[in-house]
NUTOR-904061 format. One record per atom (N, C-alpha, C, CB): residue in one letter; x, y, z. Coordinates in steps of 0.05 Angstrom, whole numbers, plus 5000, padded with zeros to 4 digits. Glycine has a CB too. Example, Ala and Ser with C-alpha at 12.3 -4.5 7.8 and 13.67 -1.06 7.14 Angstrom:
<nodes>
A526448865156A524649105156A526449345156A522649115181S525749555142S527349795143S525850015157S528249885114
</nodes>
This chain:
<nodes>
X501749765000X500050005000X501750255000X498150005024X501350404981X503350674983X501750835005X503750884950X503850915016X503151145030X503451495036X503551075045X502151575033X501951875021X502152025051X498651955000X504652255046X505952405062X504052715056X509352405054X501152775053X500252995041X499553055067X498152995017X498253315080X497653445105X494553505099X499753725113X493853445127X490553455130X490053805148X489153105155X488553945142X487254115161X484754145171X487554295154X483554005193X481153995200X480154205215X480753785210X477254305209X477154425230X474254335242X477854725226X474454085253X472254045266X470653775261X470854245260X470053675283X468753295281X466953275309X472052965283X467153095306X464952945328X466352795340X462652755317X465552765375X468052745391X466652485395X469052965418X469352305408X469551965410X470351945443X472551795387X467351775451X467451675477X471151335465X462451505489X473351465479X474951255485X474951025515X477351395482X474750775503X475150665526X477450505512X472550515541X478850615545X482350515558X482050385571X484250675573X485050185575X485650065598X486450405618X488649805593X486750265650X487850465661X489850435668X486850545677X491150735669X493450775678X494150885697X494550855666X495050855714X495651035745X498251115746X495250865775X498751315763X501151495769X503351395747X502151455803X505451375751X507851415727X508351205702X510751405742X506051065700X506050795685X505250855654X503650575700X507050815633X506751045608X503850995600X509150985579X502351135587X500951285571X500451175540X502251535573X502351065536X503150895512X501450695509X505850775513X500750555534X498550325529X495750395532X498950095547X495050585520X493350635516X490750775489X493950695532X489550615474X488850705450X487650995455X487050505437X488451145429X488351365426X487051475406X490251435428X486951725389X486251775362X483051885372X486451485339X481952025337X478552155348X478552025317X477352595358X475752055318X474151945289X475952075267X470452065285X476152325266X478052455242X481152285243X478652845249X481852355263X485552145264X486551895251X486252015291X483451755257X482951445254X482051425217X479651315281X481051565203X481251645179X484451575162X480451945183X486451755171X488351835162X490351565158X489152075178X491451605137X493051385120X495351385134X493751455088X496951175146X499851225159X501251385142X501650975166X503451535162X505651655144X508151495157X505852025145X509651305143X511951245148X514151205127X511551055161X514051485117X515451455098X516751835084X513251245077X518851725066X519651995071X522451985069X518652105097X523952275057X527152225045X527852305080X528752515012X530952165091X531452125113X533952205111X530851905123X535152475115X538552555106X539652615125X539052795087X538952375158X541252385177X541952215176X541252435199X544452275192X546551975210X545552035233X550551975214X545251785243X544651795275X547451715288X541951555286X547051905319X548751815334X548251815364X550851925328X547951515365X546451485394X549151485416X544351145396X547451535447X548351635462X550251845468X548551505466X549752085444X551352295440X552352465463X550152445423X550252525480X551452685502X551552515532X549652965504X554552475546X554952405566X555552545599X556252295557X552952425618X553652565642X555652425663X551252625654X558052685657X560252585663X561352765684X561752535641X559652975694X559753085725X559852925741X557853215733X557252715740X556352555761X556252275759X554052615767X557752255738X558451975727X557651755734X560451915727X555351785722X551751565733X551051535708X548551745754X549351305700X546851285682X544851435673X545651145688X544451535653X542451625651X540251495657X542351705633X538251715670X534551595676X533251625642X532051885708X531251495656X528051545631X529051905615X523351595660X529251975597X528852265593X526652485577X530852295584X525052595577X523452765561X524853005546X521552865578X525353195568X526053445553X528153475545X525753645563X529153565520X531953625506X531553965496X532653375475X532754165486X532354385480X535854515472X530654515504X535554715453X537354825449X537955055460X537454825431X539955155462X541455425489X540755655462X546655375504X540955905475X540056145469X542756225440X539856375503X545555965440X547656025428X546955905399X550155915442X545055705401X544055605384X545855375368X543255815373X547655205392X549055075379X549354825407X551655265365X549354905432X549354755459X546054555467X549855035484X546554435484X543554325484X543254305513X543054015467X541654295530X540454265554X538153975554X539054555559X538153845567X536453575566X535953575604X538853235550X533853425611X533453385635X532753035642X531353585642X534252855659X533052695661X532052565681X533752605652X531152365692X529452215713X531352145744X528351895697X532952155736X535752145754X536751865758X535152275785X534051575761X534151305758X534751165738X532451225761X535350865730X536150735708X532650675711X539150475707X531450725685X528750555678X527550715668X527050415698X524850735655X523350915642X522050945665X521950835617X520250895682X519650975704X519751105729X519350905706X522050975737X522851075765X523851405760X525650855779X523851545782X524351865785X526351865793X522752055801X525652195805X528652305832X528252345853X530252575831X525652225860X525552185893X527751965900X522152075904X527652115931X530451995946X532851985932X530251705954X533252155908X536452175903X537252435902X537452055876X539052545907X541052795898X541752755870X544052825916X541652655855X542752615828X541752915808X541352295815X543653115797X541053325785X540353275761X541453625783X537953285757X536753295733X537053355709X535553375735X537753645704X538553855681X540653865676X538154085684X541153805653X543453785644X543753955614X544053485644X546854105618X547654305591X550354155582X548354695600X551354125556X552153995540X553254215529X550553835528X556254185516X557054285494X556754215460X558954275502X558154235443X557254165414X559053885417X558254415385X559953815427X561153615422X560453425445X563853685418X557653445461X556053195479X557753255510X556752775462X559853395506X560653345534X559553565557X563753335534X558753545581X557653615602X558253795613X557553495614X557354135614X558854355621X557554405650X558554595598X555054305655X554554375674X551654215688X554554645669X551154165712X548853995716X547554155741X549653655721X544754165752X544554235772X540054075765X546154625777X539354175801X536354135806X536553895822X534354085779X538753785838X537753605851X536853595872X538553485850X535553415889X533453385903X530753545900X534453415926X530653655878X528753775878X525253755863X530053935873X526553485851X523953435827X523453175836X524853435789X520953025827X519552865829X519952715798X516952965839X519552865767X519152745750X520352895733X516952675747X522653055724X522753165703X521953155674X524353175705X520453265663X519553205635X521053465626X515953175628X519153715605X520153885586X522054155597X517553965571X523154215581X525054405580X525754485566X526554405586X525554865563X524855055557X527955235559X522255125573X528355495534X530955645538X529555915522X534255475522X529256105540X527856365532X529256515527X526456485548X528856755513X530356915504X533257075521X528457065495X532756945544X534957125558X536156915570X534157365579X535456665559X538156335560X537056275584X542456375564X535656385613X533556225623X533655895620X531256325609X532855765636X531855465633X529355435651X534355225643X527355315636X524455325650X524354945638X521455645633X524354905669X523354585669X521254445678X524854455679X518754375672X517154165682X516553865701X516854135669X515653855720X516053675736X512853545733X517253795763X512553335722X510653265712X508853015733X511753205684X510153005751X508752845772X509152875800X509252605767X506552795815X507752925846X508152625865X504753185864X509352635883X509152365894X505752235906X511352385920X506751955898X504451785901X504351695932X504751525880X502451645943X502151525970X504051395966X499651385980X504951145962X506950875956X509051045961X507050685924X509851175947X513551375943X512551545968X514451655904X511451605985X511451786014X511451476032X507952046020X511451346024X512051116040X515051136048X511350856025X515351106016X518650896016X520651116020X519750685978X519351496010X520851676012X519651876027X521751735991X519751816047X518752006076X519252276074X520251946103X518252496078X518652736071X519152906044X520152756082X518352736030X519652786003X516152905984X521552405987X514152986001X511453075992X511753355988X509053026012X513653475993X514053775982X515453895950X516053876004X514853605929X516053605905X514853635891X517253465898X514553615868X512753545845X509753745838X511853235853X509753715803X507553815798X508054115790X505753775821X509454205775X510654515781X511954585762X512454555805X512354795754X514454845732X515855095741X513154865702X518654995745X521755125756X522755335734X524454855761X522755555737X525055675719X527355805732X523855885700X530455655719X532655715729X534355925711X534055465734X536056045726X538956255704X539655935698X542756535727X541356075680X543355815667X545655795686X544855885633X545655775707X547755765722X546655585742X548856025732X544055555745X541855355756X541255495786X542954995758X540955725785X539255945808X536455945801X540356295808X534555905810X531655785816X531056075823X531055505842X529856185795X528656465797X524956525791X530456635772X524156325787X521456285796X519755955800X519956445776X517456035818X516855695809X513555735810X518255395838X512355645783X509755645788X508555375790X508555805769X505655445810X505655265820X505855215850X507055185809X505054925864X505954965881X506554675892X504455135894X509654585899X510554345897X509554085923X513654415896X509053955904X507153735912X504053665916X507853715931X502754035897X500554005897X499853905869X499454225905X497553745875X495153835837X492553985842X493453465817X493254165815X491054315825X490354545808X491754405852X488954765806X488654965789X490255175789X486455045790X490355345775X492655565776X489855725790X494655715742X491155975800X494256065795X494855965830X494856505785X493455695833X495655685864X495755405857X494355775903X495855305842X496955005836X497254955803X494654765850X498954755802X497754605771X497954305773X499954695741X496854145748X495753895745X498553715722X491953935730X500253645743X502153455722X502453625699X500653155711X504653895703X504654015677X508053775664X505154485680X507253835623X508253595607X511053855595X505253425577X510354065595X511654185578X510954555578X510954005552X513554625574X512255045577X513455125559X513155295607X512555355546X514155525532X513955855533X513855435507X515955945522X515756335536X515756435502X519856515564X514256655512X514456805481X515757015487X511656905465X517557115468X519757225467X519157575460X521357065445X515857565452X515957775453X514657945472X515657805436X512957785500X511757885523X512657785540X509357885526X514657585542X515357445556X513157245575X516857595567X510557245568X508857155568X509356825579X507957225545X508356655605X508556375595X506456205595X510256245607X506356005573X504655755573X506155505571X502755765553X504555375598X504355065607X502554905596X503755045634X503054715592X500354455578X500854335600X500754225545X498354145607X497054005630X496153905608X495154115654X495153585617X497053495640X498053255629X495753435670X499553115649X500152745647X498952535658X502352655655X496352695662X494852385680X493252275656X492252465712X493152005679X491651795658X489451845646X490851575668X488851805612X486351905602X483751865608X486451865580X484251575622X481951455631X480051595665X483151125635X482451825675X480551885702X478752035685X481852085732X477052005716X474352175696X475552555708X469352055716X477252595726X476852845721X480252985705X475652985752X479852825679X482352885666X483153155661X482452765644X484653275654X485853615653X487053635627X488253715677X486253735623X486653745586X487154075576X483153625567X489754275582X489954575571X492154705587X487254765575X491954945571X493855065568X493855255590X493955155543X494855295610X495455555633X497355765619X497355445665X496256035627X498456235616X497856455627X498656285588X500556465641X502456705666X503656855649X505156575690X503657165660X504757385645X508457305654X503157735658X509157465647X512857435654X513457465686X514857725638X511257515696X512157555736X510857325750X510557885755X509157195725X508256805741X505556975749X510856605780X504457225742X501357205756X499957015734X499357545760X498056875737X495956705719X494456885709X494156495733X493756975678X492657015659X489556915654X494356945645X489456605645X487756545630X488756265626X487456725608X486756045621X486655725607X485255835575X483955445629X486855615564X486455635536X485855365529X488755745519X483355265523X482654975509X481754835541X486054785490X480254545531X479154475558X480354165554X475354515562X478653985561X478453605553X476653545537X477653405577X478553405520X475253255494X477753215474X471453565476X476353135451X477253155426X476053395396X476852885421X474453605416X474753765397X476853975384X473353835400X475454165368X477454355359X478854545381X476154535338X481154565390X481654715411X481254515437X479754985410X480854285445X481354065467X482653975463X480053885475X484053865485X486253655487X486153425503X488253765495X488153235498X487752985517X490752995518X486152665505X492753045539X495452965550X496153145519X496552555557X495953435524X497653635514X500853595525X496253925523X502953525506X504353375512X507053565506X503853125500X507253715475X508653965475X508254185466X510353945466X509854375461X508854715461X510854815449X508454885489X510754945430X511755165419X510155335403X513755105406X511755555395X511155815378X511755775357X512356045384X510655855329X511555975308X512456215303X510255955296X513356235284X514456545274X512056745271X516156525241X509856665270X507556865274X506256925297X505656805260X507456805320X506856735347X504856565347X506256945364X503256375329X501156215338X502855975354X499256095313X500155905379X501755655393X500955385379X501055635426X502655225380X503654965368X502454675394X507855005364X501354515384X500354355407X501054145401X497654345413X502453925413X502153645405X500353555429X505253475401X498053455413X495753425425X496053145424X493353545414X498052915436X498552705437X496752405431X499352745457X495152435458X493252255457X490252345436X492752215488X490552545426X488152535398X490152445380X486352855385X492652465374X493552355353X494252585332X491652155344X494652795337X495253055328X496553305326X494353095329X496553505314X498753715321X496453925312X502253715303X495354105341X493454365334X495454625333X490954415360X494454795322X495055105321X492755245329X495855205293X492955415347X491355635361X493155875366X490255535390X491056105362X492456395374X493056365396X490856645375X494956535407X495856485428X493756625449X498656565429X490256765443X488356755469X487256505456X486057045479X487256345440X486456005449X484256065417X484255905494X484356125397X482856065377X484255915367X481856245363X481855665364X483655445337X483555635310X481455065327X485855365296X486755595269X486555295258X490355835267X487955105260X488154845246X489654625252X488954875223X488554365250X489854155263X491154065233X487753915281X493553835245X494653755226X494953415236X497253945220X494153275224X493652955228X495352745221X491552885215X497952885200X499752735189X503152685193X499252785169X502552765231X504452725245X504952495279X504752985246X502852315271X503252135284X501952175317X506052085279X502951975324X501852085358X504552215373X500551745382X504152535372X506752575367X507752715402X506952805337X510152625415X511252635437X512352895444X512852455439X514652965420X515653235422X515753365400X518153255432X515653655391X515853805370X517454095383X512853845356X519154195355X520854365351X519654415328X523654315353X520654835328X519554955299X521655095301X516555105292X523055075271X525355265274X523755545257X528655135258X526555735251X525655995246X524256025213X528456185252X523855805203X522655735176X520455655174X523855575161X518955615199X516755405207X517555185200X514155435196X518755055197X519854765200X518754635230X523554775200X516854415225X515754335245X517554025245X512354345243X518753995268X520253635279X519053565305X524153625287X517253315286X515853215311X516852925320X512553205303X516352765351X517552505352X515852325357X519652485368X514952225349X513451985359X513951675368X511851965343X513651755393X515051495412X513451345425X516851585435X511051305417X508751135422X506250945404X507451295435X506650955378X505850885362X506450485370X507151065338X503950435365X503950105364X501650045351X503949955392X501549765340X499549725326X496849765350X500049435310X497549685375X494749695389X494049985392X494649545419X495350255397X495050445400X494450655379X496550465410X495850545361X495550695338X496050615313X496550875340X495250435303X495050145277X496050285256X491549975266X498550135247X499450205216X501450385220X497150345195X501050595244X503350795248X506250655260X502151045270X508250845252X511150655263X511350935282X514550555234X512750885294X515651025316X516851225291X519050705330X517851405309X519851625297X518951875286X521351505276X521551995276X521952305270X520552445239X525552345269X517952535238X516952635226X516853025221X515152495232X517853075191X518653335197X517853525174X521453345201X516153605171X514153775153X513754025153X511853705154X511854165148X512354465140X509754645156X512054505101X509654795171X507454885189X506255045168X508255045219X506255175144X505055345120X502955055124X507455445083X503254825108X501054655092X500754455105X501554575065X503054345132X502354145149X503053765121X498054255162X504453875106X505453715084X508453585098X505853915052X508853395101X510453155121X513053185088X507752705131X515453125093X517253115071X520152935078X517953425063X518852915101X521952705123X520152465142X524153005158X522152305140X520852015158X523851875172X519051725130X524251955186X526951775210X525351525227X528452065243X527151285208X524251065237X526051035258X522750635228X524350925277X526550885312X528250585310X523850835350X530550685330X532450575331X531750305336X533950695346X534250135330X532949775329X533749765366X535749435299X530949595383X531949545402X530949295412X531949735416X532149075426X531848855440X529948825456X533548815451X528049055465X526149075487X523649115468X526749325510X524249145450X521149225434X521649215400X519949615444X518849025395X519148955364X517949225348X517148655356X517849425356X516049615351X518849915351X513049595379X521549805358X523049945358X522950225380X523049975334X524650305383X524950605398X525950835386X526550605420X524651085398X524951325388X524551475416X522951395363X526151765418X526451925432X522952025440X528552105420X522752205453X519952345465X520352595460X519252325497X522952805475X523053055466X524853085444X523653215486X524553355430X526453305403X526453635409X525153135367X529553745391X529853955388X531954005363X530254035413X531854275351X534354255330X535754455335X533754245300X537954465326X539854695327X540654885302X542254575335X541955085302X541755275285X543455125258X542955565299X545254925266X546254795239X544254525228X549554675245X541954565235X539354285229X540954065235X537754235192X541654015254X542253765270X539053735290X545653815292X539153475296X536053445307X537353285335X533153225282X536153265353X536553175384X534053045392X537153435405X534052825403X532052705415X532452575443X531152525399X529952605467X531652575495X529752335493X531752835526X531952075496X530351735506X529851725526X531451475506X527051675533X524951665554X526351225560X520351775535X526251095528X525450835535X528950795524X522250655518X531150785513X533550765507X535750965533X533550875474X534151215532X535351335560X537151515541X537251085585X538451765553X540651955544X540252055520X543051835543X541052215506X540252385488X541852305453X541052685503X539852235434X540752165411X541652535387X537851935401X543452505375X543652675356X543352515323X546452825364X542052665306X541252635280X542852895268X537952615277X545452755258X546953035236X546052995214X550353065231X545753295204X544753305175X546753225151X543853605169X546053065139X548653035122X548653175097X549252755115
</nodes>
């Protein structure tokens, strides 16, 4: 069956009662079927001219000369050539940084080696990470401790749930949120996945959340704090319509300032103004984990959850198309691995000013580079 790399723009369907298995606290998300009536339409895209070399396990933490944990967020420095990644602090896709000192955040030179690390004891779950116009690092902590982990890690209920922004020197210059709660802004948030700052109000938005799709009181949008962390406004609610989300997963801007959604569990990538009007979804980027837009609208998305039970016909990996027409023109499949016939691929992805592409392994671990050849 050929399969056609063309871009869909919808604006609008009829929303799908999903029934899931359930998932509770840090147990991936992956096993769980996904997609809306429109998604479930759409022809796989696994295919596509592919003009990197990969090079796995590119960047090594060699401060603390440990294993890398599970990882989400990867991002590029304000130099446009360094990378920043955050990871779980544990060996496993699961386990966190409760009960360790190990830090999280980690900055990288061009050549993978480790300039600087810091955030420990301080997170529960690190996921996304963020580098604002004034080199800033804004990181997400995407889970708070579970009854079980206040068991085994006594005192450790003052973490999680929050999103940290540090100097690049790793001084903790705001935190919204409030750690170890879930909850509404502006005095809590709900498992935020991912934030981003606009460069020209300094403005920020968080996507919520990472809980399981199956609770019934799931959190599905966008929070957005002016540049001093007061709360603004929610943008988008739960569902699968135009402007809803299910496990809003990443965030960025375009060059026109519209915000960028990987709306994960529908199986999609929305565009909305940044006060929350949809503009157009795009369907021919998989169930997608992390996205980057460089200064061309160049959209690089990763999809690290695709299985036939979740999402039939779709493969794993790096899909990278054009935010003008939402037209797909690149296909990277995931790396061969021993734990899964279904292969692996990174979760967060980011590129750099020489189109090299970065992906942080959530299920391989440590951070892959894709040079452009």
């Amino acid at each position: 069956m050929e399969m056609s790399v063309s871009g869909f723009v919808r604006s609008g369907f009829i929303p799908l009662i999903v029934v899931c298995v359930a998932v509770q606290g840090s147990r991936v998300q992956g096993q769980q079927r996904g997609g809306t009536p429109q998604t479930d339409k759409v022809q796989p895209v696994n295919n596509g001219t592919n003009p990197y070399r990969v090079i796995r396990d590119w960047a090594q933490l060699n401060l603390e000369a440990r294993p890398w944990g599970g990882s989400n967020g990867v991002a590029i420095d304000r130099d446009g050539k360094s990378v920043w990644a955050t990871d779980r602090c544990s060996a496993g896709t699961v386990p966190g940084c409760l009960g360790t000192k190990a830090n999280p955040v980690h900055h990288f030179d061009e050549s993978g080696k480790e300039i600087r690390s810091f955030g420990g004891g301080m997170f529960v779950w690190p996921h996304g990470i963020h580098v604002d116009r004034d080199g800033n690092v804004w990181v997400t902590d995407a889970r708070a401790a579970s009854p079980d982990e206040l068991t085994r890690f006594p005192g450790e209920g003052n973490k999680g749930s929050v999103v940290v922004k540090f100097s690049p020197q790793g001084k903790i210059l705001m935190t919204l949120g409030k750690p170890g709660v879930r909850g509404n802004p502006p005095d809590a948030l709900t498992d935020p996945t991912d934030v981003v700052t606009d460069s020209r109000t300094g403005d920020v938005y968080v996507a919520e959340s990472h809980t399981a799709v199956t609770d019934p009181n799931l959190i599905g949008r966008i929070s957005v704090f002016d540049k001093n962390g007061k709360f603004l406004r929610f943008i988008g609610k739960t569902g699968t319509g135009p402007g809803e989300f299910r496990t809003p997963h990443a965030l960025e801007l375009d060059s026109q300032g519209r915000l960028i959604v990987a709306d994960r569990h529908n199986h999609r990538i929305q565009i909305l103004t940044k006060e929350g009007k949809f503009v157009a979804e795009y369907d021919d980027f998989g169930r997608t984990s992390g996205l980057a837009v460089d200064k061309n609208d160049v959209i690089y998305t990763a999809d690290s959850e695709s299985t036939e039970r979740v999402h039939p016909g779709w493969q794993r990996g790096i899909r990278i198309g054009s935010l003008r027409d939402g037209k797909g023109t690149t296909f990277v499949p995931p790396h061969s691995t021993p734990n899964s016939s279904d292969g692996a691929m990174g979760e967060g992805i980011a590129v750099d000013g020489a189109g090299n592409v970065y992906t942080a392994e959530a299920q391989l671990r440590g951070v892959t580079k894709y040079v452009r050849n």
